[in-house]
C-alpha positions as a Markdown table, in Angstrom:
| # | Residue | x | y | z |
|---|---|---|---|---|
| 1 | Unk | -30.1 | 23.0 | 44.8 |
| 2 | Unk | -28.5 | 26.4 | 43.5 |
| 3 | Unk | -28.4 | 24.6 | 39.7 |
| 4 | Unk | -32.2 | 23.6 | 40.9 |
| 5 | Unk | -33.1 | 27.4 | 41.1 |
| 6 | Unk | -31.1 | 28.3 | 38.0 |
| 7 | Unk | -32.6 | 26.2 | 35.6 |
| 8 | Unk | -36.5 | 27.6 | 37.1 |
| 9 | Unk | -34.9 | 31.0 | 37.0 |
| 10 | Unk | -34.0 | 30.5 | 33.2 |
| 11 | Unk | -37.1 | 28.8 | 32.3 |
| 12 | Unk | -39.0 | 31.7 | 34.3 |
| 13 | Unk | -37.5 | 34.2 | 31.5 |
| 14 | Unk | -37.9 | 32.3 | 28.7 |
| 15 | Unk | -42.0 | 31.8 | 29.8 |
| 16 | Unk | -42.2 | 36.0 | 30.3 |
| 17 | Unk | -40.3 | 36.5 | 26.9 |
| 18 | Unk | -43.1 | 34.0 | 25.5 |
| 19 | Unk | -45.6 | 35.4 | 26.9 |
| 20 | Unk | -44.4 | 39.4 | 25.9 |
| 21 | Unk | -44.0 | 38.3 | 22.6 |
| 22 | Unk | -47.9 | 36.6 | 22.5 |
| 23 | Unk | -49.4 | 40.0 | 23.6 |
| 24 | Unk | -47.4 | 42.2 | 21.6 |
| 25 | Unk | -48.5 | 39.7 | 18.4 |
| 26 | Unk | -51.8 | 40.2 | 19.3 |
| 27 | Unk | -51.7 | 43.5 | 19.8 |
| 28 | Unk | -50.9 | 43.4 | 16.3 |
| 29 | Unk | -53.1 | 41.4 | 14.9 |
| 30 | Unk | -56.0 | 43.1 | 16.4 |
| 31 | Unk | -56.9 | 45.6 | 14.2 |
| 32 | Unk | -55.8 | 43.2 | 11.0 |
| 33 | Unk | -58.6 | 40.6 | 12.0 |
| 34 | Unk | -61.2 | 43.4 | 13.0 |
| 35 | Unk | -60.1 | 45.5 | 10.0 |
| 36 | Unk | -62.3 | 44.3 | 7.1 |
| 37 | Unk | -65.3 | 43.1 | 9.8 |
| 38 | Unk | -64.9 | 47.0 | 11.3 |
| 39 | Unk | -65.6 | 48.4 | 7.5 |
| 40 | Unk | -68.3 | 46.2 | 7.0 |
| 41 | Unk | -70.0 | 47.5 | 10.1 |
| 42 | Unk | -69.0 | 51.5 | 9.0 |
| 43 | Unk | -71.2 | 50.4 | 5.9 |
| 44 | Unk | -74.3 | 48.7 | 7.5 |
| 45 | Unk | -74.5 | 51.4 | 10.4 |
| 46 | Unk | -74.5 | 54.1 | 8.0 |
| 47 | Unk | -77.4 | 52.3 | 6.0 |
| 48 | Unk | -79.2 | 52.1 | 8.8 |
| 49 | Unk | -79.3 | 55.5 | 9.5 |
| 50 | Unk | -80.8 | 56.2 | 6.1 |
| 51 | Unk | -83.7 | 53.8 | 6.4 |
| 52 | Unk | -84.2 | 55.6 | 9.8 |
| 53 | Unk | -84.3 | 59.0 | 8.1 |
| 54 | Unk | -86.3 | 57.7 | 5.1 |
| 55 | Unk | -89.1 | 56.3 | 8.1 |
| 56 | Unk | -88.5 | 59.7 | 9.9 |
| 57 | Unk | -89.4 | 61.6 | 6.7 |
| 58 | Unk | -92.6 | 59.2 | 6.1 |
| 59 | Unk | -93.6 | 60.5 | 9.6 |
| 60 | Unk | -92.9 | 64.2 | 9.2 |
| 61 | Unk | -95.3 | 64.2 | 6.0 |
| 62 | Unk | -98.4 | 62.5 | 7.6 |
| 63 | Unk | -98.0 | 64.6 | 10.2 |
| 64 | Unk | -97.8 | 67.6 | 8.2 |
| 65 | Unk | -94.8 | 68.9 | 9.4 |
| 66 | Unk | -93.8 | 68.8 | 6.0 |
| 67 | Unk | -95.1 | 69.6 | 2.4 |
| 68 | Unk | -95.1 | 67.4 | -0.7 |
| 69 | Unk | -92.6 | 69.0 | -2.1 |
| 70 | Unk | -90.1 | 68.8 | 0.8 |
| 71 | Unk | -90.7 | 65.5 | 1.7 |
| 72 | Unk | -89.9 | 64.0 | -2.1 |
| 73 | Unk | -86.6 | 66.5 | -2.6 |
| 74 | Unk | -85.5 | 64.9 | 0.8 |
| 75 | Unk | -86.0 | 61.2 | 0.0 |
| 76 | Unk | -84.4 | 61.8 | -3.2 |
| 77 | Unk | -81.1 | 63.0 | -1.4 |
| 78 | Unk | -81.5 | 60.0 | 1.4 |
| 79 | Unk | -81.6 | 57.9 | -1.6 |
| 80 | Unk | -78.4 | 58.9 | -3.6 |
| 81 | Unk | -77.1 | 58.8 | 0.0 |
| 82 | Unk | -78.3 | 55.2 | 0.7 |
| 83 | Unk | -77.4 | 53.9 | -2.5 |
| 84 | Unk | -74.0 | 55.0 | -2.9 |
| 85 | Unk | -73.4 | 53.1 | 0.7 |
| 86 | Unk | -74.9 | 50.1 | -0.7 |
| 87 | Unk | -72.5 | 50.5 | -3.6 |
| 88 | Unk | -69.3 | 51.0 | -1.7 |
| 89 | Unk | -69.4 | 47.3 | -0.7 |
| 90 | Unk | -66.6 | 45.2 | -1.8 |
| 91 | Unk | -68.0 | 42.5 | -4.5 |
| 92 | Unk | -64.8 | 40.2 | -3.8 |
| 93 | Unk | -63.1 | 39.6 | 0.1 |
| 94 | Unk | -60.5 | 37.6 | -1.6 |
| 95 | Unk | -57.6 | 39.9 | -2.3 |
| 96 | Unk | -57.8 | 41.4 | 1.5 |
| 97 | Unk | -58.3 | 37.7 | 3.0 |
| 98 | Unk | -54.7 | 37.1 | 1.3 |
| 99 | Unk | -52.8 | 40.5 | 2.0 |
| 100 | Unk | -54.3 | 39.8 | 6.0 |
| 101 | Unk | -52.7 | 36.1 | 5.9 |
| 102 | Unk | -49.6 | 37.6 | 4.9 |
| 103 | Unk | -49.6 | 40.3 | 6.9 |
| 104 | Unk | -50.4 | 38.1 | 9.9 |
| 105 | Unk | -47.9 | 35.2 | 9.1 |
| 106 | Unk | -45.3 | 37.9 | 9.3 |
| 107 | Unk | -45.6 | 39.1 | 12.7 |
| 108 | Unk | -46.7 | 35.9 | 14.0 |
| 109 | Unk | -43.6 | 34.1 | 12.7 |
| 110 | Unk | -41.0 | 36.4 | 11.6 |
| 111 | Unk | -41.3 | 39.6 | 13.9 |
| 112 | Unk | -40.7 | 36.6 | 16.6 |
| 113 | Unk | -37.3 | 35.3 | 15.2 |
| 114 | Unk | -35.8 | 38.3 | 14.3 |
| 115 | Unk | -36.3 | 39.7 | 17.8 |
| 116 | Unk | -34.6 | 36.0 | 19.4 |
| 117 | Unk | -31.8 | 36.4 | 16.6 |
| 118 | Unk | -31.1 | 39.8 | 17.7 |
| 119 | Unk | -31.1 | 39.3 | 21.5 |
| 120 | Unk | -28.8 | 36.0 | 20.7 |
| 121 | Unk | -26.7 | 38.4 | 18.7 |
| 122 | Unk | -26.5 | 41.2 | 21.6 |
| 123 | Unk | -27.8 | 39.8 | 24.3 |
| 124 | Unk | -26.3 | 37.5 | 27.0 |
| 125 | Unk | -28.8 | 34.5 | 27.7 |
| 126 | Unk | -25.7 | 32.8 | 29.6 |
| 127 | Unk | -25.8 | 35.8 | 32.0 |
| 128 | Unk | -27.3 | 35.1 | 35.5 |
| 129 | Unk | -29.5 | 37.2 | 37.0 |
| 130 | Unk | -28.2 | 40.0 | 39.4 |
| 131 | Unk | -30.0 | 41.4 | 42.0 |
| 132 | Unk | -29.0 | 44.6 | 43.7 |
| 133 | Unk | -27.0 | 42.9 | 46.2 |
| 134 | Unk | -24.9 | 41.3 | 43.5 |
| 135 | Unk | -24.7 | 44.8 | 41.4 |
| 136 | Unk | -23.2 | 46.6 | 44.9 |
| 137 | Unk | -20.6 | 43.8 | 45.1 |
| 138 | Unk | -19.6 | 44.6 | 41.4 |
| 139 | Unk | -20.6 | 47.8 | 40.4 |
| 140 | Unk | -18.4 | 48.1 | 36.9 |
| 141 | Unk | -18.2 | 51.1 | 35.6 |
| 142 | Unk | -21.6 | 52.0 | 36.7 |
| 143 | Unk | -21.5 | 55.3 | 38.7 |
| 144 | Unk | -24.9 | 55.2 | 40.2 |
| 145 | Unk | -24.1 | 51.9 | 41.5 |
| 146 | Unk | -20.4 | 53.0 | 42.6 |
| 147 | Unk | -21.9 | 56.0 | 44.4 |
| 148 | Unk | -24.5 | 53.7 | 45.8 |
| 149 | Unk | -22.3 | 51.3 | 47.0 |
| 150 | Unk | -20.0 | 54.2 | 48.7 |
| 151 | Unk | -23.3 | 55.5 | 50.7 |
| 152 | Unk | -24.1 | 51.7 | 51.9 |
| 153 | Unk | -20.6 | 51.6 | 53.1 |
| 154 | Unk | -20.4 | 55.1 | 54.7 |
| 155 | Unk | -23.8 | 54.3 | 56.3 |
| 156 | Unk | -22.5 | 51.5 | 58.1 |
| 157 | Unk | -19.3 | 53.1 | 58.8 |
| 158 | Unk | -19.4 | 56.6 | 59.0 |
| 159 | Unk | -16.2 | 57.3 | 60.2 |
| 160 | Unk | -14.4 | 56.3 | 57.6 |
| 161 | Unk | -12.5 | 59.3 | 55.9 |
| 162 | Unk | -10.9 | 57.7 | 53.0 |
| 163 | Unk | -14.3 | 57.2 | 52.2 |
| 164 | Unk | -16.1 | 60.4 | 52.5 |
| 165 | Unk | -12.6 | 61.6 | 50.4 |
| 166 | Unk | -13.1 | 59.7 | 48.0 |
| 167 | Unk | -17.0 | 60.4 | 47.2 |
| 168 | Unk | -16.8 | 63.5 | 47.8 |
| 169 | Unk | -15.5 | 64.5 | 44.4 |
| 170 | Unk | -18.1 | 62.1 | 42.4 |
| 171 | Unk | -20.6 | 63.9 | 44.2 |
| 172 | Unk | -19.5 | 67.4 | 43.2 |
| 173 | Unk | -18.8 | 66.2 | 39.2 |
| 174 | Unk | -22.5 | 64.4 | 39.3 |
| 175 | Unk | -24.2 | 68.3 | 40.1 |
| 176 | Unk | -25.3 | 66.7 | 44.0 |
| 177 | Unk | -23.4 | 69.8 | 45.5 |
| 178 | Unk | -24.9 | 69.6 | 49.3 |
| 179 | Unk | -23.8 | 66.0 | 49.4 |
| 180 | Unk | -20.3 | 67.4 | 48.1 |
| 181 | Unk | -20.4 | 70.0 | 51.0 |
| 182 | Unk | -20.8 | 67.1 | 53.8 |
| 183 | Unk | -18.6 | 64.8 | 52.0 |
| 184 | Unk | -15.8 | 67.3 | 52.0 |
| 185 | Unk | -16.4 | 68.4 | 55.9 |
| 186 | Unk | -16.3 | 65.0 | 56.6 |
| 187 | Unk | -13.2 | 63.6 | 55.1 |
| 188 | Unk | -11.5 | 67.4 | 56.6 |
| 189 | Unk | -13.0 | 66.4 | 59.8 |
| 190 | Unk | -11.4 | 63.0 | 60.3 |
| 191 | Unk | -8.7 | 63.0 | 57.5 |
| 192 | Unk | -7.1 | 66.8 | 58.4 |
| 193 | Unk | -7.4 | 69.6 | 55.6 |
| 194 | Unk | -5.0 | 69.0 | 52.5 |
| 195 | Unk | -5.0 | 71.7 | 50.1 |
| 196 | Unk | -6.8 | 69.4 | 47.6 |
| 197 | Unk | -10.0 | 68.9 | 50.2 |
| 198 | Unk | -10.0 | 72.5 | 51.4 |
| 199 | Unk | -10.1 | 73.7 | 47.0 |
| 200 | Unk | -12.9 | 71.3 | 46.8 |
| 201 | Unk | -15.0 | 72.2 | 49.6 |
| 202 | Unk | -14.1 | 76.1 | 48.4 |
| 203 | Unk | -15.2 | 75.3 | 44.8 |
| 204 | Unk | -18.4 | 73.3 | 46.2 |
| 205 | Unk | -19.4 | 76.8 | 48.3 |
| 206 | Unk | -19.3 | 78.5 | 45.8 |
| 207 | Unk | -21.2 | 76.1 | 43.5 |
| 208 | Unk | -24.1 | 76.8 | 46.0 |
| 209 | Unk | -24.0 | 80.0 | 45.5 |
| 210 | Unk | -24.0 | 80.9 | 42.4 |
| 211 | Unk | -20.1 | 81.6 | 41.3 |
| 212 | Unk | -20.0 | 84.0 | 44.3 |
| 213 | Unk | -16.3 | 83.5 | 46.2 |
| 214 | Unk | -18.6 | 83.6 | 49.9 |
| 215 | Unk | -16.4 | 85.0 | 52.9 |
| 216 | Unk | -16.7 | 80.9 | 54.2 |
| 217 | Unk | -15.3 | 80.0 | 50.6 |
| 218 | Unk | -12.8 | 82.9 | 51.0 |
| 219 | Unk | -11.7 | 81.7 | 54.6 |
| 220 | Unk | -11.2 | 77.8 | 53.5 |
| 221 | Unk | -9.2 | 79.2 | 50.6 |
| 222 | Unk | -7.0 | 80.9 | 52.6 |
| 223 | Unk | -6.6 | 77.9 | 55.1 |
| 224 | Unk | -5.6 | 76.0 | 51.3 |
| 225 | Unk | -2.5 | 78.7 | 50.9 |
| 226 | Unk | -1.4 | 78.4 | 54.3 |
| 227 | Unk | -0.6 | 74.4 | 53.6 |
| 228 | Unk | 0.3 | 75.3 | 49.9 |
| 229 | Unk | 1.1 | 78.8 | 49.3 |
| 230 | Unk | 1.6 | 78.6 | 45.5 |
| 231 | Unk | -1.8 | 77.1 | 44.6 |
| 232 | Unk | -3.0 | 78.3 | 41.4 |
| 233 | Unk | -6.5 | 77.5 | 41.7 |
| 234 | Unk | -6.7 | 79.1 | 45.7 |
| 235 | Unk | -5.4 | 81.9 | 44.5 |
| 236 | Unk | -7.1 | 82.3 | 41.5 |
| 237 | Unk | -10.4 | 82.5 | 43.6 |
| 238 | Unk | -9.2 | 84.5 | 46.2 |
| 239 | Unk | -8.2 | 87.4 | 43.8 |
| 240 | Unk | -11.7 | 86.2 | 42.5 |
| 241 | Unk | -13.2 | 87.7 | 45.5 |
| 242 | Unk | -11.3 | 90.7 | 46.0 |
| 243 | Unk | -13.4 | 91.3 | 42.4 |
| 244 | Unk | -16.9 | 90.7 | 43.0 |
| 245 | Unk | -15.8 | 93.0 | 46.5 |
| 246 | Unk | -15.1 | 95.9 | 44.7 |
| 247 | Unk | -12.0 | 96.2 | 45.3 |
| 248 | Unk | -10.4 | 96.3 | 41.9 |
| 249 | Unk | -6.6 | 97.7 | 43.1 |
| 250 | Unk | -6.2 | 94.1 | 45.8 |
| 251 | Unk | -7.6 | 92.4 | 42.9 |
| 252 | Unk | -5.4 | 93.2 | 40.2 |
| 253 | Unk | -2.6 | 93.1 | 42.5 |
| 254 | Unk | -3.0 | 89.4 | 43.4 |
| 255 | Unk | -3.8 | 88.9 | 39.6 |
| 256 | Unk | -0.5 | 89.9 | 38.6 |
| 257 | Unk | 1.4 | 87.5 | 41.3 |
| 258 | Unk | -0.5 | 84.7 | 39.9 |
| 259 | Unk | 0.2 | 85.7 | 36.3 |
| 260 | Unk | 4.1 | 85.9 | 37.5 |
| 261 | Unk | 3.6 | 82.5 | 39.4 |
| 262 | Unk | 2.6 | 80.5 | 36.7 |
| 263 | Unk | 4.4 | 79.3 | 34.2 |
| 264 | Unk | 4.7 | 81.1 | 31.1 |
| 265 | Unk | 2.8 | 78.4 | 29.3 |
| 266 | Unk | -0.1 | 78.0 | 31.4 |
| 267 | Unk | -3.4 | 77.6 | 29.7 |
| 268 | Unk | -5.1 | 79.8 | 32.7 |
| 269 | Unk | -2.9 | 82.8 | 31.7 |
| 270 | Unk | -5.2 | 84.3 | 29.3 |
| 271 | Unk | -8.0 | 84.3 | 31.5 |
| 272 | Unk | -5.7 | 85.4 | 34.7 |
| 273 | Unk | -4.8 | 88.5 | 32.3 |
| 274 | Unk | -8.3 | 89.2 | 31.3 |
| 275 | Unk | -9.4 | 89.5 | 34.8 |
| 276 | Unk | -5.8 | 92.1 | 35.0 |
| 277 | Unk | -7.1 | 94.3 | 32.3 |
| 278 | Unk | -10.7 | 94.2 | 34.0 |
| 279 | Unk | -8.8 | 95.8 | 36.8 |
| 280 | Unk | -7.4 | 98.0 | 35.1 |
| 281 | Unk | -3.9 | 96.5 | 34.8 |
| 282 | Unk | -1.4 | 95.8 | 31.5 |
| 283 | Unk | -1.5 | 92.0 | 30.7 |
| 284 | Unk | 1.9 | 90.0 | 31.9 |
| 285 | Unk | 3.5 | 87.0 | 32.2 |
| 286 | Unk | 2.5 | 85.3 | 28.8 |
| 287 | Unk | 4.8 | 85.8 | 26.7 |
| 288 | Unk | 6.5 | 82.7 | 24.9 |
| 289 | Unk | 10.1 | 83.8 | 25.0 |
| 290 | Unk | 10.2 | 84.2 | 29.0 |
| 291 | Unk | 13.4 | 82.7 | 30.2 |
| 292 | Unk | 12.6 | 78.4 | 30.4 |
| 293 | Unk | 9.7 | 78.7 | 28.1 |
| 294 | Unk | 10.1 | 76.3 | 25.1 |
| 295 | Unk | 8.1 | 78.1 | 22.4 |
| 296 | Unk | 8.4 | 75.3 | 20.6 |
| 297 | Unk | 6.7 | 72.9 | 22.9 |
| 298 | Unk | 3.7 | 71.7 | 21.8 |
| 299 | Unk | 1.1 | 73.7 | 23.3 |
| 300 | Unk | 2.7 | 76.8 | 24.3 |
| 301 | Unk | 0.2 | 79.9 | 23.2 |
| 302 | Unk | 2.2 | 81.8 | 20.7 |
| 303 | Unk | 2.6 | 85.6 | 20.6 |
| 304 | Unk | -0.5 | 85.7 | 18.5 |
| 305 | Unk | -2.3 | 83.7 | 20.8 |
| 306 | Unk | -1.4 | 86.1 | 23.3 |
| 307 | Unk | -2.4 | 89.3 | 21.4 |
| 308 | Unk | -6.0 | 88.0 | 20.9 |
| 309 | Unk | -6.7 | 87.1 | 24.1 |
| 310 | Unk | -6.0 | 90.5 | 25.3 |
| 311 | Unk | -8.9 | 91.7 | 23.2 |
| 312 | Unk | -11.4 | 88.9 | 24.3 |
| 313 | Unk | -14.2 | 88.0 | 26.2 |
| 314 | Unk | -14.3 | 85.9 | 28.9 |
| 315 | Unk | -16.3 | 83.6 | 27.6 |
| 316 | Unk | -14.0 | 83.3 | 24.3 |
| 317 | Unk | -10.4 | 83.5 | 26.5 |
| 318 | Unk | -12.1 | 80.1 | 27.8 |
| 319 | Unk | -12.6 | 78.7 | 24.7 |
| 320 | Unk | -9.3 | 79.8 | 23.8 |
| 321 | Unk | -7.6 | 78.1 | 26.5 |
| 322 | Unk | -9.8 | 74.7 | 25.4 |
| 323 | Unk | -8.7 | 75.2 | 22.2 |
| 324 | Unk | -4.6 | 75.2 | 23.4 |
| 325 | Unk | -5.5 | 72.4 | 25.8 |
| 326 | Unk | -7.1 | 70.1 | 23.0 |
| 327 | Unk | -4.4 | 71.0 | 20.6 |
| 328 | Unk | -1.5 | 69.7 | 23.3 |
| 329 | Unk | -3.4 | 67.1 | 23.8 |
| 330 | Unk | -3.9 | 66.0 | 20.6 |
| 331 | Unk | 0.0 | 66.9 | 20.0 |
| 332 | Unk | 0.7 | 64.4 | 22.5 |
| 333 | Unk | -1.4 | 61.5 | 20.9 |
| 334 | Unk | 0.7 | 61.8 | 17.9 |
| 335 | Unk | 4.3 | 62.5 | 19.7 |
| 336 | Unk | 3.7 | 61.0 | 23.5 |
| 337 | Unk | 7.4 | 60.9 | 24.3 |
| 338 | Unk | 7.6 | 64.3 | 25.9 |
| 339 | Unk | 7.3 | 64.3 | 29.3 |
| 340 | Unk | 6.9 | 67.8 | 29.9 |
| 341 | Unk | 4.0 | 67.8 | 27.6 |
| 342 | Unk | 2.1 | 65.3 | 29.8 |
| 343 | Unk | 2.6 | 67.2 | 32.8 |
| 344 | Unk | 1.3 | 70.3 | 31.3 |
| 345 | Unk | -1.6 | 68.7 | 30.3 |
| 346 | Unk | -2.6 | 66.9 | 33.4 |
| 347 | Unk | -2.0 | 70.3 | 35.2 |
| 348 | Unk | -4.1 | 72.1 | 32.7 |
| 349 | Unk | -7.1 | 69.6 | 32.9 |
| 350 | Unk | -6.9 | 69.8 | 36.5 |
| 351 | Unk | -7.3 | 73.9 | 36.6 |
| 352 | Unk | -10.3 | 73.4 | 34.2 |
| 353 | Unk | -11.7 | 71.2 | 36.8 |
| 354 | Unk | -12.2 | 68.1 | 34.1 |
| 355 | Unk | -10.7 | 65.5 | 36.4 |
| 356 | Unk | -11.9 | 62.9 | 33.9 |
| 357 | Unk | -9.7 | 64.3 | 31.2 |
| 358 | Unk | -7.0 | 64.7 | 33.8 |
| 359 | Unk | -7.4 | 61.4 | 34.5 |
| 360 | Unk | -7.4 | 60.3 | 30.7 |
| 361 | Unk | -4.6 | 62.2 | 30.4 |
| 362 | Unk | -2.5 | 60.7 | 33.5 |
| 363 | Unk | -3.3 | 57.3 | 32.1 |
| 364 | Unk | -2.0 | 58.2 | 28.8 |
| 365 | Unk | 1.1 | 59.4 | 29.9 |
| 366 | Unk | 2.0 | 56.6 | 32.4 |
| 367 | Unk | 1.3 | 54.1 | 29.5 |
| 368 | Unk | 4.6 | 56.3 | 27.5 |
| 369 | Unk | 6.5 | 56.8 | 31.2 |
| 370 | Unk | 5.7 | 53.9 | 33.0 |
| 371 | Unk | 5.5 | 54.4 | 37.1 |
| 372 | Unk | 8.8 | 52.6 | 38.0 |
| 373 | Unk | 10.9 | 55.1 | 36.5 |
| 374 | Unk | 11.5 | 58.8 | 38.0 |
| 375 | Unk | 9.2 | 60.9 | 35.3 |
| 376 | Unk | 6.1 | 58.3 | 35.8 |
| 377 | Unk | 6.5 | 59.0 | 39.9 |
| 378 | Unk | 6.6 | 62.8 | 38.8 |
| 379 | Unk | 3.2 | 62.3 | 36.8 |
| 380 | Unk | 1.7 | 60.3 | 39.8 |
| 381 | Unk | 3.0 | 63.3 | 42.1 |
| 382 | Unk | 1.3 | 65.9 | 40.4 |
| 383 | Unk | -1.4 | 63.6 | 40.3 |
| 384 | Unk | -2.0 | 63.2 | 43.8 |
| 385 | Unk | -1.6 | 66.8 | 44.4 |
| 386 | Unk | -4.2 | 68.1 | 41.8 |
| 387 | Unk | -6.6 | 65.5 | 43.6 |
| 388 | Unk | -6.6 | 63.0 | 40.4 |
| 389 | Unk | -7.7 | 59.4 | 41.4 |
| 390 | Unk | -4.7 | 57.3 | 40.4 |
| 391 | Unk | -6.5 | 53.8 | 40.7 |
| 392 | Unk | -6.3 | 52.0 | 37.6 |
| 393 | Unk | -4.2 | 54.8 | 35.6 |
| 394 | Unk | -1.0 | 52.4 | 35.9 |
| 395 | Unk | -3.1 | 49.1 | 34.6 |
């Protein structure tokens, strides 16, 4: 019975592709077999007209709306008129009958096999037909579907935390920010706050509103650095706040600690100091030679680097910080044994909130420190605390 239906289902496409193909010839074709018939028509309604006229005129003159004179200057010019139609008719219908034939031949025959060649080429004919039930049980890499699939699930069982955690994210990267905000309540409210949850739902608020650090974004942040009281990113927007308060002396104060937290070769640094010298600070806490900075490491912003962003925008430091990010990473494509290189990068990814580069990143770096040993436990480590998805980044 189920090979029954298969064989109408493939017949049933094979009819619609017939019958697609049939109208779009004769869309076509219409104006070829009307083209010639359409002129000839043009002609003969535009003679018409002239006889009318020519009667019209006769009319005008016996009814002496008209002089003599009038009446044979306009026939004259009705007659050019008329026989210059009469002489635009083809002699010979020949030459067109051919290029038509031709022309018709071609998409009747040939527009028809190349479009089967090509979907033979690219398309899958062998591929059964998959319904939205079927697309849910194997989504792919289609994130509508994924995200669809989640909500089905949730929907059904709406107590499951794991769950909300793990859409909550995909919401927040796909622009669907009040979905983010529930998500993110809900996987705090059955799963407990982790410092990764709490950021999100922080960075989500503030999403909402604009860029503004709200005092509810401001109090979950807080909650974050009780749990994990070095977290960049928490304290980053805390300081944030103390900014947009007006209160320039807390902020460049907690500026500063972050710029001492960090490590000297953060990519964040530049902008941390820029906000510093907004507040009226002196820069700190980039500088290459710091004791257990590597300035040979690939990626580590050089005294020049650090110069310049002193004197830049914020809108520029960010590039800048892009720039040193892309250049480690590319760094690392050509050298991938350094394992301290890797974890920079994943970090750095992370902080610039491009969890799929992150992710690209972690992937990369497993694939030169594989998970059994101790550094490719450290990568999925930071991993899991930066709120990466680690699912298929050991395959």
């Amino acid at each position: 019975m189920k090979a029954r239906f298969t064989y109408l289902g493939d017949m049933l496409f094979w009819i619609l592709v017939a019958a697609l193909t049939a109208a779009l010839a004769v869309i076509l074709l219409y104006p070829l077999l009307r083209g010639a018939k359409a002129a000839d028509n043009i002609r003969a309604g535009e003679a018409a007209v002239y006889r009318d006229q020519l009667r019209e005129l006769d009319r005008d003159l016996d009814g002496g709306l008209i002089t003599p004179e009038e009446a044979d200057y306009a026939r004259a010019e009705i007659g050019r008129r008329l026989i210059a139609v009469s002489a635009d008719e083809p002699a010979e219908t020949p030459k067109p009958a051919r290029h038509h034939r031709f022309t018709e031949a071609f998409v009747l025959l040939v527009l028809p096999v190349l479009g089967l060649c090509l979907y033979l080429t690219t398309g899958r004919p062998d591929l059964p037909s998959q319904p939205l039930e079927a697309r849910l049980e194997n989504p792919g890499n289609d994130v509508a579907v994924l995200i669809a699939k989640a909500e089905r699930h949730l929907a059904e069982k709406p107590d499951d935390g794991k769950g909300w955690d793990v859409l909550a994210p995909i919401y927040f990267r796909t622009m669907r920010v009040n979905d983010a905000q529930l998500a993110y309540r809900n996987a705090i409210r059955l799963l407990g706050p982790s410092p990764v949850r709490l950021d999100g739902l922080a960075e989500t608020l503030m999403a909402v509103s604009d860029g503004v650090v709200t005092e509810e974004a401001r109090q979950v942040l807080e909650q974050s650095l009780t749990l994990e009281p070095d977290n960049p990113r928490a304290r980053f927007y805390i300081a944030l706040s103390m900014e947009q308060a007006g209160r320039p002396n807390e902020a460049r104060q907690a500026f500063e600690a972050l710029a001492k937290q960090s490590p000297s070769d953060a990519p964040w640094l530049p902008l941390v100091n820029q906000h510093i010298a907004m507040n009226g600070g002196a820069p700190a806490g980039t500088n290459p030679a710091a004791p257990g900075a590597d300035p040979a490491a690939p990626g580590n912003p050089t005294q020049q680097d650090v110069a310049a962003a002193e004197t830049m925008s914020a809108g520029n430091q960010q590039q800048m910080i892009r720039g040193m990010v892309e250049s480690l990473d590319a760094k690392l494509s050509e050298d991938p044994n350094n394992f301290e290189g890797w974890m920079r990068l994943v970090r750095s990814y992370a902080v610039l909130n491009d969890k799929d580069r992150a992710a690209g990143a972690l992937k990369r770096g497993l694939a030169a420190f594989p998970p059994p040993g101790e550094q490719g436990r450290q990568l999925l480590a930071l991993a899991r605390e930066l709120g990466i998805a680690t699912e298929g980044a050991t395959q």
